[in-house]
N, C-alpha and C positions, 0 to 999 in steps of 0.2 A: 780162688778169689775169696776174699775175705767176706765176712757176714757181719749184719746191723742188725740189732732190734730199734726199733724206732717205738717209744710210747707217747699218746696220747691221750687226753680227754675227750671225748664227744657224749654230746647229747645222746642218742640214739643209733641204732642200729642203721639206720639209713645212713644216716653222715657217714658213718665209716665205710660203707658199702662202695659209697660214690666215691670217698678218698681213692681208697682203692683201687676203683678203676683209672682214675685220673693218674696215680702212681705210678700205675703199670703200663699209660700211654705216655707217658713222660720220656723214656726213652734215654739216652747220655748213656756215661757208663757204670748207672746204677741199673740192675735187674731187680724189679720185686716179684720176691718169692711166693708169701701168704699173708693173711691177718689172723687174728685172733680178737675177737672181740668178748668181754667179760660185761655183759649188760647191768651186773647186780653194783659194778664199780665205775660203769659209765668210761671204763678203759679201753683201750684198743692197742693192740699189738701187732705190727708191721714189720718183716722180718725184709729185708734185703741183702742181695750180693753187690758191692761194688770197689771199686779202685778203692774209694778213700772214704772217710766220714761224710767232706765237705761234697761230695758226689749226690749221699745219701740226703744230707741236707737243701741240694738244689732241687730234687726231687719233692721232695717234702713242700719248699717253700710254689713248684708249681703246682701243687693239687690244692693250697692253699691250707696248708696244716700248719696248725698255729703254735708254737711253744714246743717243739716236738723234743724231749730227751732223745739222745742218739749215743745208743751204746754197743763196742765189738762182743760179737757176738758167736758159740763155738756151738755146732751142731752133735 
């Protein structure tokens, strides 16, 4: 199955935490993997498996992540 990086801005380390779990209760045929979050850039990084991009994106848009770039992604 294909892999995404999903990137983000958040404020803080919490936001991203809750994304997070919200991503990985979302369910469909995207699986999230991990995050990465880089505090000093206010970045987050969200790795997913799924069917398609737009998979990865329905995801995204129900944890309520805003603006997310969505790029393939090779382990």
């Amino acid at each position: 199955m294909p892999s995404y990086l999903v990137e983000v801005y958040v404020p803080n380390a919490e936001d991203a935490r809750a994304a997070a779990r919200q991503l990985s209760r979302a369910g469909g045929s995207a699986r999230y993997v991990r995050m990465t979050f880089l505090p000093g850039d206010e970045t987050c990084f969200h790795v997913f498996e799924a069917d398609s991009e737009e998979a990865v994106a329905e995801a995204c848009r129900r944890a309520g992540l805003h603006s997310p770039r969505i790029v393939p992604a090779l382990e």
